[in-house]
N, C-alpha and C positions, 0 to 999 in steps of 0.2 A: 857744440851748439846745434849745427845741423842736423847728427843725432837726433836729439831733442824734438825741432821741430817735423824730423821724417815721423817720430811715435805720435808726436801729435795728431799730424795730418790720417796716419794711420789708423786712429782712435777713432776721428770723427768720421773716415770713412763707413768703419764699424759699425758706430752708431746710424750711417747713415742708411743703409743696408736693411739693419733690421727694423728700422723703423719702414724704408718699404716693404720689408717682408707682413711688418705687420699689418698693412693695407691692404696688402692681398687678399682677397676670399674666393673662400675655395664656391667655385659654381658647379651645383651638378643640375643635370640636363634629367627630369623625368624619361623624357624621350626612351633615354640611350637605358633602362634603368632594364633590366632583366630577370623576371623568373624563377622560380625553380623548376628540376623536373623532376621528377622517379630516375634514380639508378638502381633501388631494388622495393617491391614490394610486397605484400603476404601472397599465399595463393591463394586460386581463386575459390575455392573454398575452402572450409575446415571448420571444425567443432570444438570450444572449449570444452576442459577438462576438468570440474570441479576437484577432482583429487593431482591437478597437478597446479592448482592455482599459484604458487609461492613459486615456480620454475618460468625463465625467460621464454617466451613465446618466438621471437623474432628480432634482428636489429634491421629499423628500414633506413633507411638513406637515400638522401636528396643531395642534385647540386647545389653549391651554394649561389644564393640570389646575388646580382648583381647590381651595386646603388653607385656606380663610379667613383670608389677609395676604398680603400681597408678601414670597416668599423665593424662594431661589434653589433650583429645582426641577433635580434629574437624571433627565434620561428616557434610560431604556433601549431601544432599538429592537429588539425579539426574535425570528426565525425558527424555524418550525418544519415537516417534511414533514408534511405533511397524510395520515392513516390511517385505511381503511374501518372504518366502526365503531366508532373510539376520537372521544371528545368531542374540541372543539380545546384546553378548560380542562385535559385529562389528556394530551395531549402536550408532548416533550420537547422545550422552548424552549432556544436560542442567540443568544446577545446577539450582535448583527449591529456595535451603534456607541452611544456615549453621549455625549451633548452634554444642554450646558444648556440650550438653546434649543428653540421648537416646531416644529424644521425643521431637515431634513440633507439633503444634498447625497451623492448615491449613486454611487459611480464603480462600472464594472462590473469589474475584476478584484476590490474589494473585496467585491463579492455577490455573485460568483462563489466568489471562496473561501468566504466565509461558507454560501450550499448546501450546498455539498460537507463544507464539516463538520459542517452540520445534518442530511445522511444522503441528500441529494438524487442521484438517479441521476444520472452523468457521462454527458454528451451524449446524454441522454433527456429530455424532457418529465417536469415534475414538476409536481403539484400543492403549492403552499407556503400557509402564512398565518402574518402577519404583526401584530404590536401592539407599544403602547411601553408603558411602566411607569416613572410617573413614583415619585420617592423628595425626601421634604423631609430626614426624618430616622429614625431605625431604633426612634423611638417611638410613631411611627406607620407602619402597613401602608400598603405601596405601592398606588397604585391604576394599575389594568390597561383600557387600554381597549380599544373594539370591536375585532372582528378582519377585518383585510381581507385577502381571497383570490386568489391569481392562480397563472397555472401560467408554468414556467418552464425551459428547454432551457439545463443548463451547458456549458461547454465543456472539455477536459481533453485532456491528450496521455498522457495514464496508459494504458495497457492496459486491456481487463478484464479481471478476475477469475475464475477456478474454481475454489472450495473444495474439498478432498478430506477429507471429514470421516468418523470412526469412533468406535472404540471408546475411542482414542487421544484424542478431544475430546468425548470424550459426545454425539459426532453433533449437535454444533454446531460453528457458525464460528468461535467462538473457538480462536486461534489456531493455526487447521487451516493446514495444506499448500497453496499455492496454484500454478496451471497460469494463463496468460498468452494474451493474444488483442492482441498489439501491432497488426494489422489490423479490430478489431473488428467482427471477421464472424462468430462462435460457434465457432473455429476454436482451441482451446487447445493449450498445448506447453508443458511444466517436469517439472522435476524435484524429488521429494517424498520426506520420509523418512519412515517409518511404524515408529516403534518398538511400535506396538501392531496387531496385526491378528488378534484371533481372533474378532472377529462381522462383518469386512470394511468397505466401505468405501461410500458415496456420495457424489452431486458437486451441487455446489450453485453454480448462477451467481450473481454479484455481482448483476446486472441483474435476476433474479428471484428472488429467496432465499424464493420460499414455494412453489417448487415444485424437489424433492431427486429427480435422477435416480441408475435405478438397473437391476439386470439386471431381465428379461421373466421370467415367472415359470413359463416353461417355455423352456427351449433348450437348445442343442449347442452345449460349449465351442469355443472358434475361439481365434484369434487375434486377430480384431476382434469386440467384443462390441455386440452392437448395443441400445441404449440404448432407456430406457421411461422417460418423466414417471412419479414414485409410483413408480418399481418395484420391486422387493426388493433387500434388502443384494447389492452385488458382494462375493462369499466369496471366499477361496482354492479353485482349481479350478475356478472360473470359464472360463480363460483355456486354451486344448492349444496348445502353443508346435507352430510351425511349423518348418521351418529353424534356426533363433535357439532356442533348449533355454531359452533366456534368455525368451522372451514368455510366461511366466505369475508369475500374484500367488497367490505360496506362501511367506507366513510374512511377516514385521518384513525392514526395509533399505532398502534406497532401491533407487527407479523413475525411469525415465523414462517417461512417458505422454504421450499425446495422444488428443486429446478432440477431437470436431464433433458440435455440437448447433444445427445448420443448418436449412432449408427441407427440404434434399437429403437429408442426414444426418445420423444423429446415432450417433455408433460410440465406439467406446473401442481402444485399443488401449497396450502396455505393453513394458517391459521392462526384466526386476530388473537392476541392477548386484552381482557380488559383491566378492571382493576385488580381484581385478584391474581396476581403474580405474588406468589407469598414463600418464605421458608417455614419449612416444616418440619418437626422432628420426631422420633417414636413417644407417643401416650403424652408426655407433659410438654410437647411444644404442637401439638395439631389442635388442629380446628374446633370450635366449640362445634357442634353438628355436625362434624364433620361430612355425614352420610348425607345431608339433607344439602340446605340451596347454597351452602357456604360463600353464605354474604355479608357476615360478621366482620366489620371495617377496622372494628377495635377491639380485638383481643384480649383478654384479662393477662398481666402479667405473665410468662412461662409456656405459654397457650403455644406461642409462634408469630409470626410479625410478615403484616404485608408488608411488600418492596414496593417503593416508589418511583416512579421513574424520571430521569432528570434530564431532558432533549438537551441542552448547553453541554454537559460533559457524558454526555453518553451511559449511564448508569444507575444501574436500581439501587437500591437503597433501602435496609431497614435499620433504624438507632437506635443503639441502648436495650438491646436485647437479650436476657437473660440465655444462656446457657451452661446445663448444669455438665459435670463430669459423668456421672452414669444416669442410664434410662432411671422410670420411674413407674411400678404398672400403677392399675387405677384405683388402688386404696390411696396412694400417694405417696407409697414406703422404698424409697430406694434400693436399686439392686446392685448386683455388682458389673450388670453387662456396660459397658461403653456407650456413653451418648453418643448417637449416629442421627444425621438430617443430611433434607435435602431440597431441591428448589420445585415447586408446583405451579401449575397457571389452572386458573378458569375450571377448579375442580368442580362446577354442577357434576351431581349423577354418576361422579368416579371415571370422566370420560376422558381425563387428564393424562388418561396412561397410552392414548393413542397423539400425544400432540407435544405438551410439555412437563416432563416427568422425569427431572435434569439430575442424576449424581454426577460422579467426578475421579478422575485420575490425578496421579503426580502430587498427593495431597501432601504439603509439609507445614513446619514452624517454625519463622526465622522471626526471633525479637520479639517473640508474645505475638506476634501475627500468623494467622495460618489461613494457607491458600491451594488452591488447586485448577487444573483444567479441566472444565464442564464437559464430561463425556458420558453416554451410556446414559444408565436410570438405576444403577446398583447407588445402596444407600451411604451417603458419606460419614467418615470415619470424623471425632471430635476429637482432635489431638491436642489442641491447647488448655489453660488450665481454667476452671471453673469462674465464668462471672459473666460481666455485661458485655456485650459485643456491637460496632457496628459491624453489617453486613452490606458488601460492596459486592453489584454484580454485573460484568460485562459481557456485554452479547453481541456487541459492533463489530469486535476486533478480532482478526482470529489468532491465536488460538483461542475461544472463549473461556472466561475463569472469572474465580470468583475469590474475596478474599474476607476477613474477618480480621478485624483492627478494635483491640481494646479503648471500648469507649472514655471519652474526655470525663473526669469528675465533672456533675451536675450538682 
Protein backbone atom coordinates (compact mmCIF):
# COMPACT_ATOMS: atom_id res chain seq x y z
CA UNK A 1 0.00 0.00 0.00
CA UNK A 2 2.64 2.46 0.88
CA UNK A 3 4.22 1.46 -2.49
CA UNK A 4 1.12 2.66 -4.02
CA UNK A 5 0.82 5.77 -2.54
CA UNK A 6 4.86 6.84 -2.77
CA UNK A 7 4.05 6.34 -7.15
CA UNK A 8 1.30 8.36 -6.60
CA UNK A 9 2.61 11.11 -4.80
CA UNK A 10 5.53 10.61 -7.35
CA UNK A 11 3.20 11.22 -10.40
CA UNK A 12 1.62 14.28 -9.28
CA UNK A 13 5.03 15.65 -8.40
CA UNK A 14 5.66 15.01 -12.07
CA UNK A 15 2.88 16.46 -13.32
CA UNK A 16 3.42 19.17 -11.10
CA UNK A 17 6.91 20.08 -12.55
CA UNK A 18 5.92 20.32 -15.86
CA UNK A 19 3.11 22.07 -15.58
CA UNK A 20 5.63 24.95 -14.07
CA UNK A 21 7.86 24.22 -16.74
CA UNK A 22 5.34 25.00 -18.84
CA UNK A 23 4.83 28.55 -17.41
CA UNK A 24 8.03 29.49 -17.89
CA UNK A 25 8.93 31.86 -20.93
CA UNK A 26 11.77 32.05 -22.15
CA UNK A 27 12.68 36.06 -22.10
CA UNK A 28 15.26 37.49 -24.43
CA UNK A 29 16.74 40.92 -23.69
CA UNK A 30 17.28 43.01 -27.29
CA UNK A 31 19.83 44.54 -25.37
CA UNK A 32 22.22 41.61 -24.96
CA UNK A 33 21.25 40.56 -28.77
CA UNK A 34 24.65 40.62 -31.02
CA UNK A 35 25.81 41.13 -34.48
CA UNK A 36 27.55 39.61 -36.97
CA UNK A 37 31.03 40.21 -38.21
CA UNK A 38 33.44 39.33 -41.18
CA UNK A 39 35.80 36.42 -40.59
CA UNK A 40 36.51 36.34 -44.17
CA UNK A 41 35.74 38.51 -47.12
CA UNK A 42 36.42 38.96 -51.18
CA UNK A 43 39.35 41.11 -52.00
CA UNK A 44 39.55 44.26 -52.43
CA UNK A 45 39.37 44.16 -55.82
CA UNK A 46 38.84 41.75 -58.79
CA UNK A 47 37.20 41.22 -62.01
CA UNK A 48 34.68 38.79 -63.20
CA UNK A 49 35.25 36.30 -65.63
CA UNK A 50 32.59 35.81 -68.19
CA UNK A 51 34.21 32.43 -69.37
CA UNK A 52 34.54 31.24 -65.78
CA UNK A 53 31.03 32.02 -64.77
CA UNK A 54 29.76 28.29 -63.78
CA UNK A 55 33.08 28.04 -61.26
CA UNK A 56 32.93 29.03 -57.37
CA UNK A 57 34.27 32.51 -56.90
CA UNK A 58 34.78 32.57 -53.00
CA UNK A 59 33.31 31.01 -49.58
CA UNK A 60 32.66 34.21 -47.20
CA UNK A 61 31.90 33.60 -43.67
CA UNK A 62 30.52 35.44 -40.70
CA UNK A 63 30.14 34.88 -37.16
CA UNK A 64 27.20 33.87 -36.10
CA UNK A 65 24.59 36.61 -34.71
CA UNK A 66 23.68 36.30 -31.41
CA UNK A 67 19.57 36.39 -30.22
CA UNK A 68 20.21 34.63 -26.50
CA UNK A 69 19.30 30.68 -27.24
CA UNK A 70 19.95 28.24 -30.04
CA UNK A 71 17.51 28.83 -33.03
CA UNK A 72 17.65 28.64 -36.30
CA UNK A 73 18.89 31.96 -37.68
CA UNK A 74 18.28 33.27 -41.65
CA UNK A 75 20.95 35.42 -42.84
CA UNK A 76 20.50 37.53 -45.70
CA UNK A 77 23.59 38.43 -47.58
CA UNK A 78 22.75 42.11 -49.17
CA UNK A 79 24.63 44.21 -51.88
CA UNK A 80 24.71 47.62 -52.52
CA UNK A 81 26.59 50.28 -55.29
CA UNK A 82 28.31 52.27 -53.11
CA UNK A 83 27.34 56.47 -53.57
CA UNK A 84 29.56 59.65 -52.99
CA UNK A 85 28.01 61.17 -50.33
CA UNK A 86 25.17 58.98 -49.40
CA UNK A 87 25.84 56.97 -45.91
CA UNK A 88 26.26 52.99 -46.57
CA UNK A 89 23.02 52.72 -43.74
CA UNK A 90 20.88 54.93 -46.48
CA UNK A 91 21.58 52.94 -49.48
CA UNK A 92 19.55 50.81 -51.57
CA UNK A 93 20.40 47.10 -50.46
CA UNK A 94 19.81 43.73 -52.69
CA UNK A 95 19.52 40.51 -51.29
CA UNK A 96 22.54 38.73 -53.01
CA UNK A 97 21.57 34.78 -51.17
CA UNK A 98 19.97 33.53 -47.91
CA UNK A 99 21.02 30.56 -46.04
CA UNK A 100 20.75 29.36 -42.66
CA UNK A 101 24.30 29.00 -42.07
CA UNK A 102 27.39 31.47 -41.28
CA UNK A 103 28.86 30.82 -44.54
CA UNK A 104 28.11 30.78 -48.45
CA UNK A 105 29.61 29.61 -51.11
CA UNK A 106 29.72 32.47 -54.14
CA UNK A 107 29.68 31.32 -57.72
CA UNK A 108 30.56 34.20 -60.04
CA UNK A 109 27.63 34.41 -62.59
CA UNK A 110 25.51 34.44 -59.35
CA UNK A 111 27.30 37.88 -58.31
CA UNK A 112 27.58 38.94 -61.36
CA UNK A 113 23.89 39.03 -61.87
CA UNK A 114 23.27 39.97 -58.45
CA UNK A 115 25.59 43.64 -59.42
CA UNK A 116 24.03 44.37 -62.22
CA UNK A 117 20.68 44.26 -60.50
CA UNK A 118 22.08 46.16 -57.70
CA UNK A 119 22.70 49.14 -60.28
CA UNK A 120 26.52 48.14 -60.81
CA UNK A 121 28.07 49.46 -64.01
CA UNK A 122 28.47 46.61 -66.82
CA UNK A 123 31.98 45.93 -67.51
CA UNK A 124 33.20 48.96 -65.51
CA UNK A 125 34.89 48.90 -62.05
CA UNK A 126 32.37 49.53 -59.32
CA UNK A 127 32.62 50.33 -56.06
CA UNK A 128 30.20 47.76 -53.84
CA UNK A 129 29.49 46.89 -50.06
CA UNK A 130 28.32 44.26 -48.73
CA UNK A 131 26.52 42.92 -45.11
CA UNK A 132 24.31 40.02 -43.92
CA UNK A 133 21.05 40.47 -41.78
CA UNK A 134 20.49 37.98 -39.70
CA UNK A 135 16.23 37.21 -38.85
CA UNK A 136 15.23 34.80 -35.82
CA UNK A 137 11.71 35.95 -35.96
CA UNK A 138 9.52 39.24 -37.21
CA UNK A 139 9.23 39.91 -33.37
CA UNK A 140 12.31 41.03 -33.25
CA UNK A 141 14.38 43.53 -35.55
CA UNK A 142 16.93 41.94 -37.62
CA UNK A 143 20.32 42.68 -36.82
CA UNK A 144 22.80 44.05 -39.50
CA UNK A 145 26.19 43.68 -39.51
CA UNK A 146 29.57 45.46 -40.26
CA UNK A 147 29.97 46.51 -43.83
CA UNK A 148 32.65 45.26 -45.96
CA UNK A 149 33.93 47.06 -49.21
CA UNK A 150 35.35 46.12 -52.32
CA UNK A 151 35.28 47.16 -55.85
CA UNK A 152 34.28 45.10 -58.62
CA UNK A 153 34.38 44.75 -62.76
CA UNK A 154 30.91 42.88 -64.19
CA UNK A 155 30.83 41.41 -67.17
CA UNK A 156 27.97 41.56 -69.67
CA UNK A 157 27.41 41.09 -73.45
CA UNK A 158 24.45 43.78 -73.29
CA UNK A 159 25.22 47.03 -75.26
CA UNK A 160 25.40 50.30 -73.73
CA UNK A 161 22.92 52.49 -73.26
CA UNK A 162 21.94 56.20 -74.45
CA UNK A 163 18.96 57.75 -73.02
CA UNK A 164 17.13 60.32 -74.96
CA UNK A 165 15.18 62.08 -72.54
CA UNK A 166 12.70 65.17 -72.72
CA UNK A 167 9.82 66.69 -72.11
CA UNK A 168 8.20 63.39 -72.90
CA UNK A 169 9.95 61.83 -69.57
CA UNK A 170 10.43 64.83 -67.40
CA UNK A 171 14.04 64.75 -68.39
CA UNK A 172 14.57 61.64 -66.69
CA UNK A 173 15.49 58.13 -67.59
CA UNK A 174 12.62 56.81 -66.87
CA UNK A 175 11.44 55.20 -69.51
CA UNK A 176 13.04 57.29 -72.06
CA UNK A 177 14.03 56.22 -75.71
CA UNK A 178 17.27 54.38 -75.82
CA UNK A 179 20.37 54.50 -78.76
CA UNK A 180 22.71 51.32 -78.46
CA UNK A 181 26.59 50.91 -78.48
CA UNK A 182 26.72 46.91 -79.33
CA UNK A 183 30.96 47.79 -79.65
CA UNK A 184 31.07 49.81 -76.45
CA UNK A 185 33.09 52.37 -77.65
CA UNK A 186 30.66 55.73 -77.07
CA UNK A 187 29.56 55.12 -80.45
CA UNK A 188 25.45 54.88 -80.45
CA UNK A 189 22.72 54.05 -83.15
CA UNK A 190 18.77 53.38 -82.65
CA UNK A 191 15.85 54.42 -83.31
CA UNK A 192 13.39 56.49 -80.90
CA UNK A 193 9.99 57.87 -80.93
CA UNK A 194 9.21 61.14 -79.44
CA UNK A 195 5.66 61.83 -79.09
CA UNK A 196 6.55 64.91 -77.11
CA UNK A 197 9.02 67.47 -78.04
CA UNK A 198 8.34 71.01 -77.48
CA UNK A 199 11.30 71.89 -74.88
CA UNK A 200 13.52 69.25 -76.98
CA UNK A 201 15.65 66.84 -76.05
CA UNK A 202 19.12 65.39 -74.11
CA UNK A 203 21.29 62.42 -73.99
CA UNK A 204 22.20 60.80 -71.03
CA UNK A 205 24.75 57.59 -71.04
CA UNK A 206 23.99 54.55 -68.98
CA UNK A 207 27.86 54.57 -67.96
CA UNK A 208 27.54 58.18 -66.68
CA UNK A 209 23.98 59.23 -65.78
CA UNK A 210 25.18 62.43 -63.81
CA UNK A 211 26.35 63.96 -66.53
CA UNK A 212 23.32 65.07 -69.59
CA UNK A 213 24.70 66.02 -72.84
CA UNK A 214 23.33 68.69 -74.85
CA UNK A 215 23.85 71.47 -77.73
CA UNK A 216 26.77 74.32 -77.13
CA UNK A 217 25.20 77.34 -76.25
CA UNK A 218 26.18 79.18 -79.11
CA UNK A 219 26.16 77.62 -82.84
CA UNK A 220 25.22 77.00 -86.40
CA UNK A 221 22.67 74.46 -87.23
CA UNK A 222 24.41 71.64 -89.37
CA UNK A 223 23.50 68.42 -89.85
CA UNK A 224 26.00 67.08 -87.18
CA UNK A 225 25.62 68.83 -84.13
CA UNK A 226 28.42 68.82 -82.09
CA UNK A 227 27.86 67.98 -78.56
CA UNK A 228 28.69 69.71 -74.91
CA UNK A 229 28.72 67.88 -71.33
CA UNK A 230 25.88 70.26 -69.40
CA UNK A 231 24.93 71.81 -72.45
CA UNK A 232 21.43 73.25 -73.37
CA UNK A 233 18.21 71.51 -74.43
CA UNK A 234 18.71 70.15 -78.20
CA UNK A 235 15.33 72.15 -79.65
CA UNK A 236 13.73 71.83 -82.86
CA UNK A 237 15.88 73.67 -85.35
CA UNK A 238 18.76 72.73 -84.00
CA UNK A 239 19.63 70.50 -86.94
CA UNK A 240 19.71 72.32 -91.40
CA UNK A 241 19.27 69.02 -93.13
CA UNK A 242 21.71 68.82 -95.78
CA UNK A 243 20.84 66.63 -99.08
CA UNK A 244 18.27 64.43 -96.75
CA UNK A 245 15.17 67.39 -96.17
CA UNK A 246 14.88 64.47 -93.63
CA UNK A 247 18.10 65.48 -91.27
CA UNK A 248 16.39 67.72 -88.92
CA UNK A 249 14.41 67.46 -85.38
CA UNK A 250 11.11 69.41 -86.20
CA UNK A 251 8.34 68.32 -84.02
CA UNK A 252 7.00 64.50 -82.22
CA UNK A 253 7.76 60.97 -84.67
CA UNK A 254 10.25 58.85 -84.84
CA UNK A 255 14.18 59.29 -85.65
CA UNK A 256 16.77 57.58 -86.38
CA UNK A 257 20.03 58.97 -84.61
CA UNK A 258 23.38 58.47 -84.04
CA UNK A 259 25.38 59.65 -81.37
CA UNK A 260 29.75 59.64 -80.60
CA UNK A 261 30.58 60.62 -77.37
CA UNK A 262 34.26 59.51 -77.95
CA UNK A 263 37.91 60.72 -77.17
CA UNK A 264 37.54 62.05 -80.99
CA UNK A 265 34.24 62.91 -80.85
CA UNK A 266 31.36 63.71 -79.71
CA UNK A 267 28.45 64.71 -82.55
CA UNK A 268 24.85 63.91 -82.92
CA UNK A 269 23.44 63.38 -86.00
CA UNK A 270 19.57 62.44 -87.01
CA UNK A 271 16.93 61.71 -89.36
CA UNK A 272 12.91 62.05 -89.02
CA UNK A 273 11.09 59.05 -90.59
CA UNK A 274 7.58 60.27 -91.99
CA UNK A 275 5.06 58.22 -93.42
CA UNK A 276 6.84 56.58 -95.92
CA UNK A 277 8.76 53.79 -94.04
CA UNK A 278 7.76 51.08 -96.59
CA UNK A 279 9.08 47.38 -97.81
CA UNK A 280 10.16 47.13 -100.96
CA UNK A 281 11.12 44.50 -103.25
CA UNK A 282 12.88 44.09 -106.83
CA UNK A 283 10.38 45.30 -110.01
CA UNK A 284 6.91 43.83 -108.67
CA UNK A 285 6.98 44.98 -104.99
CA UNK A 286 8.44 48.98 -105.43
CA UNK A 287 6.91 51.93 -105.81
CA UNK A 288 4.53 53.03 -108.36
CA UNK A 289 7.08 56.34 -109.37
CA UNK A 290 9.19 55.11 -107.69
CA UNK A 291 11.78 57.94 -109.25
CA UNK A 292 9.46 60.79 -108.52
CA UNK A 293 7.72 62.03 -104.99
CA UNK A 294 6.97 58.48 -103.75
CA UNK A 295 3.73 59.51 -101.97
CA UNK A 296 1.55 56.73 -103.07
CA UNK A 297 -0.14 55.79 -99.67
CA UNK A 298 -1.93 52.75 -101.31
CA UNK A 299 -0.23 50.71 -103.31
CA UNK A 300 -1.85 48.49 -106.07
CA UNK A 301 -1.60 44.91 -104.89
CA UNK A 302 2.24 43.20 -105.26
CA UNK A 303 3.48 46.89 -105.66
CA UNK A 304 5.02 46.89 -101.80
CA UNK A 305 3.34 48.02 -98.57
CA UNK A 306 3.81 50.93 -96.38
CA UNK A 307 4.75 50.00 -92.64
CA UNK A 308 2.76 51.54 -89.93
CA UNK A 309 3.83 52.45 -86.96
CA UNK A 310 2.41 51.29 -83.67
CA UNK A 311 3.89 53.54 -80.32
CA UNK A 312 1.80 50.75 -77.70
CA UNK A 313 4.05 47.85 -78.93
CA UNK A 314 6.63 49.34 -80.54
CA UNK A 315 6.49 48.33 -84.27
CA UNK A 316 5.89 48.76 -87.81
CA UNK A 317 3.70 46.98 -89.59
CA UNK A 318 2.61 46.09 -93.08
CA UNK A 319 -0.76 43.07 -93.56
CA UNK A 320 -1.52 40.95 -95.96
CA UNK A 321 1.04 41.43 -98.28
CA UNK A 322 1.77 39.54 -101.26
CA UNK A 323 5.17 37.97 -101.76
CA UNK A 324 6.02 36.16 -104.63
CA UNK A 325 8.91 33.33 -104.74
CA UNK A 326 10.95 34.65 -107.73
CA UNK A 327 11.60 38.26 -109.09
CA UNK A 328 9.49 39.47 -111.95
CA UNK A 329 11.05 42.08 -114.80
CA UNK A 330 8.65 44.58 -116.23
CA UNK A 331 6.66 42.73 -118.83
CA UNK A 332 5.49 40.84 -115.68
CA UNK A 333 6.88 37.30 -116.80
CA UNK A 334 8.66 35.55 -114.03
CA UNK A 335 12.11 34.59 -113.83
CA UNK A 336 13.90 32.34 -112.04
CA UNK A 337 16.20 34.73 -109.83
CA UNK A 338 14.86 34.53 -106.01
CA UNK A 339 12.44 37.14 -104.59
CA UNK A 340 14.75 39.60 -102.53
CA UNK A 341 13.47 42.99 -100.47
CA UNK A 342 14.10 45.20 -98.16
CA UNK A 343 13.12 48.13 -95.77
CA UNK A 344 13.17 51.97 -97.18
CA UNK A 345 12.06 55.38 -95.53
CA UNK A 346 11.35 58.87 -96.95
CA UNK A 347 12.51 57.77 -100.56
CA UNK A 348 11.97 61.57 -102.05
CA UNK A 349 14.81 61.96 -104.86
CA UNK A 350 16.59 58.39 -104.04
CA UNK A 351 18.03 60.26 -100.93
CA UNK A 352 17.13 57.08 -98.74
CA UNK A 353 20.45 55.62 -99.42
CA UNK A 354 22.13 58.12 -97.02
CA UNK A 355 19.67 57.62 -93.90
CA UNK A 356 17.29 54.56 -94.08
CA UNK A 357 18.11 51.78 -96.48
CA UNK A 358 17.67 48.64 -94.07
CA UNK A 359 18.76 44.83 -95.31
CA UNK A 360 19.49 42.17 -93.08
CA UNK A 361 21.71 39.36 -91.58
CA UNK A 362 21.01 35.84 -89.58
CA UNK A 363 17.96 35.67 -92.09
CA UNK A 364 16.10 32.09 -91.37
CA UNK A 365 12.50 30.07 -91.38
CA UNK A 366 11.22 28.42 -88.48
CA UNK A 367 7.27 27.29 -88.85
CA UNK A 368 6.44 29.32 -92.27
CA UNK A 369 7.92 32.37 -90.43
CA UNK A 370 11.01 33.95 -91.56
CA UNK A 371 13.09 36.57 -89.71
CA UNK A 372 16.30 38.25 -89.56
CA UNK A 373 18.49 41.09 -87.89
CA UNK A 374 18.39 44.56 -89.60
CA UNK A 375 21.90 45.17 -90.63
CA UNK A 376 23.85 46.79 -93.45
CA UNK A 377 21.55 47.89 -96.83
CA UNK A 378 22.53 44.47 -98.95
CA UNK A 379 19.22 43.25 -100.42
CA UNK A 380 17.28 40.55 -98.36
CA UNK A 381 17.02 36.96 -99.23
CA UNK A 382 12.99 35.54 -99.55
CA UNK A 383 13.29 32.22 -98.07
CA UNK A 384 9.79 31.23 -97.18
CA UNK A 385 7.21 29.91 -99.61
CA UNK A 386 5.19 32.07 -101.85
CA UNK A 387 1.93 34.04 -100.64
CA UNK A 388 0.51 36.74 -98.09
CA UNK A 389 2.60 37.98 -95.41
CA UNK A 390 2.46 40.26 -92.48
CA UNK A 391 5.46 42.18 -92.14
CA UNK A 392 6.59 43.05 -88.38
CA UNK A 393 9.47 45.51 -87.84
CA UNK A 394 11.41 46.42 -84.71
CA UNK A 395 13.68 49.26 -84.40
CA UNK A 396 13.40 49.85 -80.41
CA UNK A 397 15.15 46.85 -79.24
CA UNK A 398 18.47 45.78 -79.98
CA UNK A 399 19.42 43.62 -81.76
CA UNK A 400 17.08 45.22 -84.39
CA UNK A 401 14.86 42.69 -86.81
CA UNK A 402 12.29 42.05 -88.48
CA UNK A 403 9.99 39.29 -89.13
CA UNK A 404 7.25 37.93 -91.55
CA UNK A 405 4.27 35.78 -90.14
CA UNK A 406 1.85 34.08 -92.62
CA UNK A 407 -1.19 36.25 -92.74
CA UNK A 408 -4.75 35.12 -90.85
CA UNK A 409 -7.28 33.90 -93.64
CA UNK A 410 -9.45 37.15 -94.46
Amino acid sequence: MKKLVYSIVSIISLLCLASCAQDEKLILDPDNFVASSWKQTFDDVFVLDKNAAETDLAVIEWTPAQFGYDAIISYAIQLAVKKEGVDVNDLTYTTFAITNENKYTVKVKDLNAALLSAGAIKRRPTDIVMRVEATISTAYASLTSSISEFNVTTFSSDPDLLYVIGDYTDFTTNNAEVLYSPGWNGEYEGYVYLPKLDQGIKLVEELAPEVEWGAPASFTPVTSLALQAGGNVIAPGSFAPGSNKEEILDGPGFYKMVVKITENAKTMTLYKFYKEFFVCGQRNMSYPQWANSMSAQNPEEGTGAVLTYDPEGKVWTAKHVYVPEYQTDGSGVPNTSKFEFKFRANAVGKTWANAANMGATDNKVEKGNQSGIISGTKNIPFLAAEGYYDFNVYLQEYPFRYELVPSADE
